[in-house]
mmCIF file of the N, C-alpha and C atoms, coordinates in Angstrom:
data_MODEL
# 
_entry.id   MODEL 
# 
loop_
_atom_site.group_PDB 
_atom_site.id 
_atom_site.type_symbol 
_atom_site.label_atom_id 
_atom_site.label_alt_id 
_atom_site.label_comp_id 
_atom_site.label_asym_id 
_atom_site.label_entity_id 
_atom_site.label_seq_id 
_atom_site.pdbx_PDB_ins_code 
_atom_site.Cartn_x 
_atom_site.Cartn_y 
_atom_site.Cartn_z 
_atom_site.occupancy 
_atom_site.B_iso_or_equiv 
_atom_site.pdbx_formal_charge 
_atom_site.auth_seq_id 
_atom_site.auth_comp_id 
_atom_site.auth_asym_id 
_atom_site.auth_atom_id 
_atom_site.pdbx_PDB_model_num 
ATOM 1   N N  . UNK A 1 1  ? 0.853   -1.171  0.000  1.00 0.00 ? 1  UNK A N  1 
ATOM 2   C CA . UNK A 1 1  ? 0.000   0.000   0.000  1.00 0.00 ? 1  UNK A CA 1 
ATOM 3   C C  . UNK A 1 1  ? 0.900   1.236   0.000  1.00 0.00 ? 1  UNK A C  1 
ATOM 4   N N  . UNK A 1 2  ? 0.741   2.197   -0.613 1.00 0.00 ? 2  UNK A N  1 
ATOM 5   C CA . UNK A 1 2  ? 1.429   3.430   -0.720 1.00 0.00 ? 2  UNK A CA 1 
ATOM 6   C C  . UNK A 1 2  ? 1.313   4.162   0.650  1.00 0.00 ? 2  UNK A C  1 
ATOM 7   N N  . UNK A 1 3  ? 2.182   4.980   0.900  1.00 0.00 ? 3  UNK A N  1 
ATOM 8   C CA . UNK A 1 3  ? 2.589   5.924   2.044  1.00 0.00 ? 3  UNK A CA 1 
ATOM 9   C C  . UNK A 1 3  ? 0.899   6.306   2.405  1.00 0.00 ? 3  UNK A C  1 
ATOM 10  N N  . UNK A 1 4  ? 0.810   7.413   1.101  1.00 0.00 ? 4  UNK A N  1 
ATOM 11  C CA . UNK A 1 4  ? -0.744  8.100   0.877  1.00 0.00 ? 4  UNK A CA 1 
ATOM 12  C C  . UNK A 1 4  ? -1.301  7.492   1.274  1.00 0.00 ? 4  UNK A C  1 
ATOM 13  N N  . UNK A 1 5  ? -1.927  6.135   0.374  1.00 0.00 ? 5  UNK A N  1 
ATOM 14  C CA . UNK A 1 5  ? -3.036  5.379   1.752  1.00 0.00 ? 5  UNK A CA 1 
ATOM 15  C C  . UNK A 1 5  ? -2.957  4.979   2.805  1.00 0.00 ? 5  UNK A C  1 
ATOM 16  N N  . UNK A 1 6  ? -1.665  4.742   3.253  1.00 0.00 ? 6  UNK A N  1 
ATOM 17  C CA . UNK A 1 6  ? -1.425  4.527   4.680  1.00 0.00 ? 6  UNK A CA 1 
ATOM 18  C C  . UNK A 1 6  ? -1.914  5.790   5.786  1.00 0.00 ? 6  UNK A C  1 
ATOM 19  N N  . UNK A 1 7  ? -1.819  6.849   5.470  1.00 0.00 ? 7  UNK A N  1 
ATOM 20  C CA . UNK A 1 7  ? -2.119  8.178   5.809  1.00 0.00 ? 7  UNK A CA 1 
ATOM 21  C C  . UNK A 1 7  ? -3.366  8.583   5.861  1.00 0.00 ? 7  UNK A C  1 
ATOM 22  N N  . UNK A 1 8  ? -4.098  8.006   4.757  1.00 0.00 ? 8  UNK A N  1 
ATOM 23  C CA . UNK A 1 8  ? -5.711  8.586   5.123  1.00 0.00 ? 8  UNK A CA 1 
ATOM 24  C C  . UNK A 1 8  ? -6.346  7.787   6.095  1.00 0.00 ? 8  UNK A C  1 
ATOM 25  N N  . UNK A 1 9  ? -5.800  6.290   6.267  1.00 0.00 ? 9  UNK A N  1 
ATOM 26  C CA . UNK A 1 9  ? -6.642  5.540   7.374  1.00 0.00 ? 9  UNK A CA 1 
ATOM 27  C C  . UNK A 1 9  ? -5.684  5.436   8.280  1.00 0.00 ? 9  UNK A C  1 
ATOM 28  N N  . UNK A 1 10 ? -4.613  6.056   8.840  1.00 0.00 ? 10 UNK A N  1 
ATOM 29  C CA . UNK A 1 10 ? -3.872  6.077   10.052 1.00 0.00 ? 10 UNK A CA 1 
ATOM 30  C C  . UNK A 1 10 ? -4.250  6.836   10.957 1.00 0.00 ? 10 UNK A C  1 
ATOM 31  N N  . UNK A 1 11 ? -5.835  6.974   11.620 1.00 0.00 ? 11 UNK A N  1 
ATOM 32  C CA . UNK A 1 11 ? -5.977  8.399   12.292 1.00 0.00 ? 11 UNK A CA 1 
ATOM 33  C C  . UNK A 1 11 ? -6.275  7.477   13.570 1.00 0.00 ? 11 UNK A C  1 
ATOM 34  N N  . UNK A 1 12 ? -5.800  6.586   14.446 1.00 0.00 ? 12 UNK A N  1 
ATOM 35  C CA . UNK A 1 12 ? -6.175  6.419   15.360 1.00 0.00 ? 12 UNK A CA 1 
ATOM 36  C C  . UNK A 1 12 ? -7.250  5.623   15.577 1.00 0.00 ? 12 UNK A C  1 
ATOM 37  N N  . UNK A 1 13 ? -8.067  5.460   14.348 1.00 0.00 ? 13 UNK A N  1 
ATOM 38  C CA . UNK A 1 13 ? -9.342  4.110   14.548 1.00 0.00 ? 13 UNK A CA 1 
ATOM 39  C C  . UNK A 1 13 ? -9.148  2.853   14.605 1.00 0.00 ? 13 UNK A C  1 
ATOM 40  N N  . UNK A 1 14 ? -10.050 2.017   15.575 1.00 0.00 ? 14 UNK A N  1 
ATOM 41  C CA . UNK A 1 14 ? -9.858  0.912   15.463 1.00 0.00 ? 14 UNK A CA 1 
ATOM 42  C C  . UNK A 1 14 ? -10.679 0.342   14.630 1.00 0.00 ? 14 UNK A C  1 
ATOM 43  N N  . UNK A 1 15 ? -10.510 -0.524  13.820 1.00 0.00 ? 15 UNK A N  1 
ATOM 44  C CA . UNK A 1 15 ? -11.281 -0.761  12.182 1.00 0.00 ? 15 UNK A CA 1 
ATOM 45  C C  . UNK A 1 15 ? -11.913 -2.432  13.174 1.00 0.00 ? 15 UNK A C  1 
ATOM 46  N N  . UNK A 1 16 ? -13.097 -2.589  12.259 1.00 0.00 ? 16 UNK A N  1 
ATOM 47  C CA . UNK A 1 16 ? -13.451 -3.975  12.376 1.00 0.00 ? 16 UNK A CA 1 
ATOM 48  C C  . UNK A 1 16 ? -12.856 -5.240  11.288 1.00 0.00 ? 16 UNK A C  1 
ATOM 49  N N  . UNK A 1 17 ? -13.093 -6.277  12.038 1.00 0.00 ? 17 UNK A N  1 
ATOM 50  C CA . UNK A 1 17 ? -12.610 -7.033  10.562 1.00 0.00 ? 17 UNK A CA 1 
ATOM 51  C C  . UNK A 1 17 ? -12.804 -6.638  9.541  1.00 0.00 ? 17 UNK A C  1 
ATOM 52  N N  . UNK A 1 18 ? -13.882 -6.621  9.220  1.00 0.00 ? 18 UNK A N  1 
ATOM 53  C CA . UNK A 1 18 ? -14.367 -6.678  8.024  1.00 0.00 ? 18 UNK A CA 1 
ATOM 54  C C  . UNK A 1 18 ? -14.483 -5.634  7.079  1.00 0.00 ? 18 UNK A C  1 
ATOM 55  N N  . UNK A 1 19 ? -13.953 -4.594  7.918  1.00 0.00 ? 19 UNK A N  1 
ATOM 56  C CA . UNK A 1 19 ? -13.310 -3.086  7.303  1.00 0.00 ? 19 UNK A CA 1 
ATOM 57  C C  . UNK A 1 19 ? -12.006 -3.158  7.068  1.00 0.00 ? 19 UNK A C  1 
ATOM 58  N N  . UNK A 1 20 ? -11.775 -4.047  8.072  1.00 0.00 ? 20 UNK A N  1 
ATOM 59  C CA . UNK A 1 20 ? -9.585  -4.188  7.847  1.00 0.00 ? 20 UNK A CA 1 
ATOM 60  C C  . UNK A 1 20 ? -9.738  -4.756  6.490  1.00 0.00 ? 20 UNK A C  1 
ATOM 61  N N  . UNK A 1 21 ? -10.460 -5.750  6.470  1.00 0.00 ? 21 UNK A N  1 
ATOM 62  C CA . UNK A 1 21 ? -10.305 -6.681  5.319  1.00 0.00 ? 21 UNK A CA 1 
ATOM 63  C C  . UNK A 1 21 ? -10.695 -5.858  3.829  1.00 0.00 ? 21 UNK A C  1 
ATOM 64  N N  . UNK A 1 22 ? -11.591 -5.165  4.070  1.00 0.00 ? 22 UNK A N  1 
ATOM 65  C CA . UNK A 1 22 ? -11.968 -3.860  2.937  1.00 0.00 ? 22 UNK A CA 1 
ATOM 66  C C  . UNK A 1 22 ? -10.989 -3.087  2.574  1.00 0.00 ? 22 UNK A C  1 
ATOM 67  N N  . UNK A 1 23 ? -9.994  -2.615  3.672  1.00 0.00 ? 23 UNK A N  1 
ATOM 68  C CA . UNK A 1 23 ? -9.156  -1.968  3.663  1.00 0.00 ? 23 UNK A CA 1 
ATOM 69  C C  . UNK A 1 23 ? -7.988  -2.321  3.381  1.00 0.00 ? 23 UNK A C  1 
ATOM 70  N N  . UNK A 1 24 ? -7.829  -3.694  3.197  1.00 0.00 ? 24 UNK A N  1 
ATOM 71  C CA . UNK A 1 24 ? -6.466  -4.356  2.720  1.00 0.00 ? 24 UNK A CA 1 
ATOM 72  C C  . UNK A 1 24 ? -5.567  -4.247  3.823  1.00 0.00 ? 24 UNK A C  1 
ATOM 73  N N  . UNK A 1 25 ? -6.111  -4.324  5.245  1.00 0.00 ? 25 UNK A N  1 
ATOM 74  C CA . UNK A 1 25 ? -5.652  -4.059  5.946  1.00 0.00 ? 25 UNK A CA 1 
ATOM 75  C C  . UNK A 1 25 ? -4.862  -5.626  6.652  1.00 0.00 ? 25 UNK A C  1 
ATOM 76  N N  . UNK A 1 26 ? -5.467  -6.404  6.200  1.00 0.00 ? 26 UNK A N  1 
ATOM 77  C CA . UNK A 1 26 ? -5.398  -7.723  6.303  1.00 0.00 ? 26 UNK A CA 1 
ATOM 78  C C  . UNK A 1 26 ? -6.148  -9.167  5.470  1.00 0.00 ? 26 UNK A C  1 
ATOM 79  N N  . UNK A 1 27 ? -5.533  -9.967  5.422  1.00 0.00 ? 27 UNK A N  1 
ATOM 80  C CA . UNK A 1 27 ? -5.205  -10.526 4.166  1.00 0.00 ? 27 UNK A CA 1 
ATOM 81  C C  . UNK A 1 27 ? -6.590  -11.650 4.343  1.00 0.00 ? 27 UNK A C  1 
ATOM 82  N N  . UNK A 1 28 ? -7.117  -11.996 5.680  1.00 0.00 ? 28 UNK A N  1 
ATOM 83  C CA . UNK A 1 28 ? -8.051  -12.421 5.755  1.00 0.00 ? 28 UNK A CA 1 
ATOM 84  C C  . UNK A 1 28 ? -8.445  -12.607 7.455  1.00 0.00 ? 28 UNK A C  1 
ATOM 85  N N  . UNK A 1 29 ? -9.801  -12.799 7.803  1.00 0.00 ? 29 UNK A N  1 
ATOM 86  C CA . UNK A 1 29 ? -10.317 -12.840 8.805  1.00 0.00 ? 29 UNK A CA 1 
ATOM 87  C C  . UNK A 1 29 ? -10.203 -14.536 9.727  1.00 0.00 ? 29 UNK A C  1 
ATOM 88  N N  . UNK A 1 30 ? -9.830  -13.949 10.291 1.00 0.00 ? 30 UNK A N  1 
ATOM 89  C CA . UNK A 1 30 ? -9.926  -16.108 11.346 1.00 0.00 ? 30 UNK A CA 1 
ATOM 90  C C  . UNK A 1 30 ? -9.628  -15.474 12.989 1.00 0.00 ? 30 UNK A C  1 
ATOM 91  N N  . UNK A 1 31 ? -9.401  -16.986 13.557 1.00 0.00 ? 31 UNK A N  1 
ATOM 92  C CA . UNK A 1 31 ? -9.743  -16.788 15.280 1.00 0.00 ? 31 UNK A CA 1 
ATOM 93  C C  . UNK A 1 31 ? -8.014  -16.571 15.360 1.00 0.00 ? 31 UNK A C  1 
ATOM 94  N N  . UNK A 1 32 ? -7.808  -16.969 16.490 1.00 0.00 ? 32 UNK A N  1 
ATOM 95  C CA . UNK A 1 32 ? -6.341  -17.484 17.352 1.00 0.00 ? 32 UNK A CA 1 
ATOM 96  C C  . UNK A 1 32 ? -6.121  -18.902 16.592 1.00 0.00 ? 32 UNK A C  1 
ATOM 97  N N  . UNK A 1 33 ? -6.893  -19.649 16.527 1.00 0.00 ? 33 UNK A N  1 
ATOM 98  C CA . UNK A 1 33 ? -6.556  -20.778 15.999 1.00 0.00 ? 33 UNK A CA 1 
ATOM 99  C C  . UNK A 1 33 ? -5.719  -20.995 14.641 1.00 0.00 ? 33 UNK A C  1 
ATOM 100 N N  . UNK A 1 34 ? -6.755  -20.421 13.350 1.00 0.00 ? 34 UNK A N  1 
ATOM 101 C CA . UNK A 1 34 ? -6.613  -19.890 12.427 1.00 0.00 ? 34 UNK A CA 1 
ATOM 102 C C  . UNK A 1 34 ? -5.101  -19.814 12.163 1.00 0.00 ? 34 UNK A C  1 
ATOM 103 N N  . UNK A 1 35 ? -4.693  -18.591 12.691 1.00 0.00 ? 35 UNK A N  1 
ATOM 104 C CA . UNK A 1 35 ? -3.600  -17.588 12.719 1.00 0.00 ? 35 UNK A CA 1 
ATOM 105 C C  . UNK A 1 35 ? -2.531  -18.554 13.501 1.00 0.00 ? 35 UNK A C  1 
ATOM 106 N N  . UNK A 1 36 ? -2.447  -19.674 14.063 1.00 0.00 ? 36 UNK A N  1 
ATOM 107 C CA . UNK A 1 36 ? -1.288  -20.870 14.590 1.00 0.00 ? 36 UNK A CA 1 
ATOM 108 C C  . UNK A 1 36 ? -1.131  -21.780 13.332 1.00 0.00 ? 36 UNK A C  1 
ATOM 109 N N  . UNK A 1 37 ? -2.338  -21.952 12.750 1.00 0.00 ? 37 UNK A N  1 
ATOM 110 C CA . UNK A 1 37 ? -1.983  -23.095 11.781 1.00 0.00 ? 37 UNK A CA 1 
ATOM 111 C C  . UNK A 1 37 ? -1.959  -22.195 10.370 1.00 0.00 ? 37 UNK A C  1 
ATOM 112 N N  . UNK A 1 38 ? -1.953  -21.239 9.974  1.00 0.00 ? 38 UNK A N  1 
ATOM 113 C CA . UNK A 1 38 ? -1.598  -20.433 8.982  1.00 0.00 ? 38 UNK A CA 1 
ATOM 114 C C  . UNK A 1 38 ? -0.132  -20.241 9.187  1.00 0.00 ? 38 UNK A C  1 
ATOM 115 N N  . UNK A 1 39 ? 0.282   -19.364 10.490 1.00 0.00 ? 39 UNK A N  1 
ATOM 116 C CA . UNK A 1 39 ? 2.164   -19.455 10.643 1.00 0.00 ? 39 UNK A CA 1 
ATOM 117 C C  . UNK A 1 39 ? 2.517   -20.789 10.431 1.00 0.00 ? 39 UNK A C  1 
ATOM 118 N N  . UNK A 1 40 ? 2.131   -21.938 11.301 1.00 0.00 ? 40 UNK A N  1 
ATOM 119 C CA . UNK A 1 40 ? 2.957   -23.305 11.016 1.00 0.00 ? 40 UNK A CA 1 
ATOM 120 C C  . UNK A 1 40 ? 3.127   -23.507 9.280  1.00 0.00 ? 40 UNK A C  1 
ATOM 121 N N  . UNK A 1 41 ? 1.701   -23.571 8.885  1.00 0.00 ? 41 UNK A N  1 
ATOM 122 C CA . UNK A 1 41 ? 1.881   -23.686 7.575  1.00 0.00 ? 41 UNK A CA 1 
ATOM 123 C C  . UNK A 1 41 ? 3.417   -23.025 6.689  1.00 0.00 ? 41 UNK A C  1 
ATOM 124 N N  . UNK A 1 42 ? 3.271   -21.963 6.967  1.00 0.00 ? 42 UNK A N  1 
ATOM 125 C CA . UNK A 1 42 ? 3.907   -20.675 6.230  1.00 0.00 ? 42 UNK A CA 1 
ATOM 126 C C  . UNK A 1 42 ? 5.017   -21.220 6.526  1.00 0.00 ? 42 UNK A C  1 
ATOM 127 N N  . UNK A 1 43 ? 5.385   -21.681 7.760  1.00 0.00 ? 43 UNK A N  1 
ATOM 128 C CA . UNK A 1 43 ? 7.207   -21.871 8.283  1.00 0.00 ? 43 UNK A CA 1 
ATOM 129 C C  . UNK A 1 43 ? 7.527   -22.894 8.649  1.00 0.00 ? 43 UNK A C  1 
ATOM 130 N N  . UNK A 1 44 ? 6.673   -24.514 7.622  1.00 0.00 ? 44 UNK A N  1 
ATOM 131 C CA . UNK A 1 44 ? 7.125   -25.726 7.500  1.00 0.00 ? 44 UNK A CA 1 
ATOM 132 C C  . UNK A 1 44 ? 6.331   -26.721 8.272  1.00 0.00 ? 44 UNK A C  1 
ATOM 133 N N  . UNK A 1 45 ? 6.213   -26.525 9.451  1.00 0.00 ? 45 UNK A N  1 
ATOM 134 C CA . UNK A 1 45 ? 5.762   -26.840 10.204 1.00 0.00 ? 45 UNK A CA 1 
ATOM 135 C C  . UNK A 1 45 ? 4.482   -27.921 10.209 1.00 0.00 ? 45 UNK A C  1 
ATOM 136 N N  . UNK A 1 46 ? 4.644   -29.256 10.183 1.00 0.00 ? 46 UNK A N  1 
ATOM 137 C CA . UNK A 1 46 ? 3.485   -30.578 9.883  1.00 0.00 ? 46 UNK A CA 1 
ATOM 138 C C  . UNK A 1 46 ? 3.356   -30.768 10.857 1.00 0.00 ? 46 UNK A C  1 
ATOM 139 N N  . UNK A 1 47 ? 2.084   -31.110 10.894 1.00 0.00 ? 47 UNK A N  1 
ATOM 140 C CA . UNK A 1 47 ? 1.365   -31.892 12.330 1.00 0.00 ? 47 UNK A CA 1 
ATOM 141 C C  . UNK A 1 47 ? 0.774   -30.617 13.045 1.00 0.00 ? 47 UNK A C  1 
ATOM 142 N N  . UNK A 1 48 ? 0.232   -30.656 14.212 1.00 0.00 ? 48 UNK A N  1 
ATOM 143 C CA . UNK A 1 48 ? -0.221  -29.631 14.951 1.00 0.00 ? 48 UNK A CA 1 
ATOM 144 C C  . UNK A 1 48 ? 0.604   -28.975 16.163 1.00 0.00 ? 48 UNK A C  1 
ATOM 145 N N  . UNK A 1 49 ? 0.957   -28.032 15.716 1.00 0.00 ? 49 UNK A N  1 
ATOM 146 C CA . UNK A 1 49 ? 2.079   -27.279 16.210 1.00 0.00 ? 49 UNK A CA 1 
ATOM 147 C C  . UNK A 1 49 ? 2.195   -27.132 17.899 1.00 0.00 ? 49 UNK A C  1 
ATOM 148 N N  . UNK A 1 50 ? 2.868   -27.265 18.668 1.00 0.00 ? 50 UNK A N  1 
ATOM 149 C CA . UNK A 1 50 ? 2.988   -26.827 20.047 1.00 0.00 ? 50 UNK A CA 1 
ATOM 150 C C  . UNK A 1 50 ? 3.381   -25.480 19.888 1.00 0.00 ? 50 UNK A C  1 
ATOM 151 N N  . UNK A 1 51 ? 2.162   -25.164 21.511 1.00 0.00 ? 51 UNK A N  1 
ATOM 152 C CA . UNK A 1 51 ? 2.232   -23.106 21.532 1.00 0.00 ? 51 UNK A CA 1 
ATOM 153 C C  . UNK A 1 51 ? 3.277   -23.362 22.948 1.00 0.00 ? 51 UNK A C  1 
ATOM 154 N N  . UNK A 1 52 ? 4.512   -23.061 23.278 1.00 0.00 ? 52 UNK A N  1 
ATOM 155 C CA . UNK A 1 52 ? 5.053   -22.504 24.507 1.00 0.00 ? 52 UNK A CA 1 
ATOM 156 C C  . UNK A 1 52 ? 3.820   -20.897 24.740 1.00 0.00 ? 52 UNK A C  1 
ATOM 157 N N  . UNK A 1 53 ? 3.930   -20.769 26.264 1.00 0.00 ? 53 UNK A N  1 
ATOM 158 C CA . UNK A 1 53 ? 3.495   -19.433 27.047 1.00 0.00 ? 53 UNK A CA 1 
ATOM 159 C C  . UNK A 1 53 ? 4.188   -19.365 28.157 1.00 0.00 ? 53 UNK A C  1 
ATOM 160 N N  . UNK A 1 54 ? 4.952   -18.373 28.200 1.00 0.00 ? 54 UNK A N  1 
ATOM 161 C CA . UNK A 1 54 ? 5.875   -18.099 28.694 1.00 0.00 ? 54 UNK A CA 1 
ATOM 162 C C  . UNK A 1 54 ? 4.926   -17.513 30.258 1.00 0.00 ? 54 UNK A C  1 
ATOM 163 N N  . UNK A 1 55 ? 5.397   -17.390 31.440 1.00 0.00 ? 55 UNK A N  1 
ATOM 164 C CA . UNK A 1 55 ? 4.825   -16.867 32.307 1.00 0.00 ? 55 UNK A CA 1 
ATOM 165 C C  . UNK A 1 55 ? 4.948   -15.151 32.343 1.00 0.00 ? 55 UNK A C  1 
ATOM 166 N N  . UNK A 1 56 ? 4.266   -14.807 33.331 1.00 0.00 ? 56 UNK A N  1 
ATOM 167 C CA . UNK A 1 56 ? 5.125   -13.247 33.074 1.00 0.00 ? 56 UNK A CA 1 
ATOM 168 C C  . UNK A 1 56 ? 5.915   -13.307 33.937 1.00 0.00 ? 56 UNK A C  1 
ATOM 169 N N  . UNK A 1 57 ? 6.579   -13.960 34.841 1.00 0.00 ? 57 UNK A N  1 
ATOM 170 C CA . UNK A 1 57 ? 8.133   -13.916 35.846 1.00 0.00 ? 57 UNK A CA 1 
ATOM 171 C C  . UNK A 1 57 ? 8.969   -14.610 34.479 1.00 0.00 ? 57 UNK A C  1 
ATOM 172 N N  . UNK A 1 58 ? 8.324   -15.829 33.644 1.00 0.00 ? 58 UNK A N  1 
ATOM 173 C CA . UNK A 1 58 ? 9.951   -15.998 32.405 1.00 0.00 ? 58 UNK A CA 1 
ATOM 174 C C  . UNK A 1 58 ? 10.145  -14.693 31.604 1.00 0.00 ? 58 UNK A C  1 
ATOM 175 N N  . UNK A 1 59 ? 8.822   -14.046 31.094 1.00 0.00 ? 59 UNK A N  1 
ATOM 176 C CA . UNK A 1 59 ? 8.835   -13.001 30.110 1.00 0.00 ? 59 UNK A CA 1 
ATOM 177 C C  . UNK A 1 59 ? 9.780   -12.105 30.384 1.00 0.00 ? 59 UNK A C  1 
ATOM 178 N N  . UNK A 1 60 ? 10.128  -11.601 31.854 1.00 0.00 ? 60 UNK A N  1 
ATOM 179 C CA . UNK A 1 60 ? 10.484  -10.019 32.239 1.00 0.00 ? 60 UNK A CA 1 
ATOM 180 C C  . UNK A 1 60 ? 11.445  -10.120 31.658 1.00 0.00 ? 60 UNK A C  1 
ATOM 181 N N  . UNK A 1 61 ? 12.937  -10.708 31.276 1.00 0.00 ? 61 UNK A N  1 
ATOM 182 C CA . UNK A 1 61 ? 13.889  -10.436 30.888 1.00 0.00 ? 61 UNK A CA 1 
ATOM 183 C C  . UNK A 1 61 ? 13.915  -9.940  29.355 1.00 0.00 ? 61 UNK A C  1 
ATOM 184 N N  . UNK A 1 62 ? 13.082  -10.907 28.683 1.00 0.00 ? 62 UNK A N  1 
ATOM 185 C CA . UNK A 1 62 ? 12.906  -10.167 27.589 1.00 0.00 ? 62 UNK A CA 1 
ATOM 186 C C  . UNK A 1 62 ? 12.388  -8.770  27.164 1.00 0.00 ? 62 UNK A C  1 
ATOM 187 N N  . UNK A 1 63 ? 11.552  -8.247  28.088 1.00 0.00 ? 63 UNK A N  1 
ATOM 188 C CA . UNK A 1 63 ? 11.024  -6.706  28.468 1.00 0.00 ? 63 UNK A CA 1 
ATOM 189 C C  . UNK A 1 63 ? 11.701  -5.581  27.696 1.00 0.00 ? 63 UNK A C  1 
ATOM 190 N N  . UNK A 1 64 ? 13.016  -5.927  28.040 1.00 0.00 ? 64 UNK A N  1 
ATOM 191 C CA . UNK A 1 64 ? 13.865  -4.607  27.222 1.00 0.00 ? 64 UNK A CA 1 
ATOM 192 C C  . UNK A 1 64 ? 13.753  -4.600  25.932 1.00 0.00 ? 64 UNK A C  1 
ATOM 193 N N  . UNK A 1 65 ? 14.014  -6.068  25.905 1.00 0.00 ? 65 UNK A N  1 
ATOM 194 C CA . UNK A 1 65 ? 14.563  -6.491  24.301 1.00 0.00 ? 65 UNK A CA 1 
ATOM 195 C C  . UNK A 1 65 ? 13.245  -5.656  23.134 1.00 0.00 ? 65 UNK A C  1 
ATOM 196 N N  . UNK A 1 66 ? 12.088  -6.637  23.851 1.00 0.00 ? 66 UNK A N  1 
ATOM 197 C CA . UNK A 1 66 ? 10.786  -6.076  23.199 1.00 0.00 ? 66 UNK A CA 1 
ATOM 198 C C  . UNK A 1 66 ? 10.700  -4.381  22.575 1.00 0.00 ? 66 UNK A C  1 
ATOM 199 N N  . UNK A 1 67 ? 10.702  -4.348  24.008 1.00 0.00 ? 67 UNK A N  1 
ATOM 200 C CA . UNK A 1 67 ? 10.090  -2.181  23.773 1.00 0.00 ? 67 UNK A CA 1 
ATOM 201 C C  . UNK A 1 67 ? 11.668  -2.022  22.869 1.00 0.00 ? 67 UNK A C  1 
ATOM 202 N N  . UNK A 1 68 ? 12.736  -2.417  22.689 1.00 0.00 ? 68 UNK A N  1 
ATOM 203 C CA . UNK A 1 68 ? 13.573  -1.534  21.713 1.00 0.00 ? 68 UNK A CA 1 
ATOM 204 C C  . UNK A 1 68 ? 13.620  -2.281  20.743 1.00 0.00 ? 68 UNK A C  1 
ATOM 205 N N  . UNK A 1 69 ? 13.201  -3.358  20.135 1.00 0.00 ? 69 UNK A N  1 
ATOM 206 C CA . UNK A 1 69 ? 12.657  -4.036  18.780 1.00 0.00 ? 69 UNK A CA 1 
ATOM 207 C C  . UNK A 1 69 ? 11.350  -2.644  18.306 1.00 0.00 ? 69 UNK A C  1 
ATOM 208 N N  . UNK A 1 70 ? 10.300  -2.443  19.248 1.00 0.00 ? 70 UNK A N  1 
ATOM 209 C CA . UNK A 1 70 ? 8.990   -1.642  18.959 1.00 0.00 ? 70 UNK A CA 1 
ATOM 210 C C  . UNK A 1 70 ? 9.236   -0.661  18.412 1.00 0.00 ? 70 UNK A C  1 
ATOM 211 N N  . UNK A 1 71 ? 10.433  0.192   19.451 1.00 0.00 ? 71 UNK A N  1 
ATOM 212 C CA . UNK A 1 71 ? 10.901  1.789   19.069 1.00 0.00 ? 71 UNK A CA 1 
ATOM 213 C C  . UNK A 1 71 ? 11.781  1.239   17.708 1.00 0.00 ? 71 UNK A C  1 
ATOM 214 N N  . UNK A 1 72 ? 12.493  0.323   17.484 1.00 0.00 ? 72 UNK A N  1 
ATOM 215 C CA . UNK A 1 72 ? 13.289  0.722   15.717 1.00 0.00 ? 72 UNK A CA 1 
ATOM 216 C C  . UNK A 1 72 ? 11.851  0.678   14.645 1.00 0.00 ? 72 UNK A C  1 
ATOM 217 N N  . UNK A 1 73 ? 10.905  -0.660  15.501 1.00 0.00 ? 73 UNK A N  1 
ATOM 218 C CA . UNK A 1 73 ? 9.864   -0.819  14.221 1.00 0.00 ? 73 UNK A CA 1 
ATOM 219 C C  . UNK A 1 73 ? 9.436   0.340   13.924 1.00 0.00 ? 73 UNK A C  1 
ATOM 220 N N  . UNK A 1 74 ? 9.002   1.191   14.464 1.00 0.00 ? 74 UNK A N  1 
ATOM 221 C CA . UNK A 1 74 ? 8.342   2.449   15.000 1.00 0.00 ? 74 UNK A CA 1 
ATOM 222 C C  . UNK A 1 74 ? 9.360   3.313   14.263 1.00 0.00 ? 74 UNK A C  1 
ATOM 223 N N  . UNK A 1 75 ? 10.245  3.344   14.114 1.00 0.00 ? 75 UNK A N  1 
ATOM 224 C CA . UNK A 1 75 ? 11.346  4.618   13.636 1.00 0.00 ? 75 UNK A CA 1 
ATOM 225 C C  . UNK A 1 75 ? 11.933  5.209   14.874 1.00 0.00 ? 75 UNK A C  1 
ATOM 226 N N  . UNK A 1 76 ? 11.673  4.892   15.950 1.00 0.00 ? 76 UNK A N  1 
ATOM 227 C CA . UNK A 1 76 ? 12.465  6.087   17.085 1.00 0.00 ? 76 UNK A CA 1 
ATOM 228 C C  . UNK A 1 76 ? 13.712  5.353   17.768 1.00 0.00 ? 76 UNK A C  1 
ATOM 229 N N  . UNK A 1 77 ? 14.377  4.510   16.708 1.00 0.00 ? 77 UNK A N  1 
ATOM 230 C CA . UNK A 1 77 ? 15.650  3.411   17.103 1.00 0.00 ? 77 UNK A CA 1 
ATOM 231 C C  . UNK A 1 77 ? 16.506  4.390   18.029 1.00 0.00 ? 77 UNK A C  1 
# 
């Protein structure tokens, strides 16, 4: 999608599916489920994939890592 259209629908709304999906905002509509066996698919992955969930006492270390992955995605590296 061009800059421009990125710009007219970047104002802060939260879109529904079925507007995202109007909007090319996303490539198609599904649950949590969906969206596990679409990645496995995509990245090899046969059979029915195991989800790790990390606790939030394993998560904290990664904490930093996260928010300064966000700020480069973001542009404010």
């Amino acid at each position: 999608m061009p800059e421009d259209g990125i710009r007219s629908i970047a104002n802060g709304k939260v879109w529904t599916g079925q507007q995202a999906l109007g909007l090319k905002l996303i490539d198609q509509i599904g649950d949590f489920q969906t969206v596990v066996r679409e990645t496995a698919n995509a990245v090899g992955i046969r059979g029915k994939p195991s989800l790790v969930r990390l606790s939030q006492t394993a998560s904290e270390p990664a904490r930093p890592v996260i928010r300064r992955c966000f700020r480069i995605s973001a542009g404010r590296g």
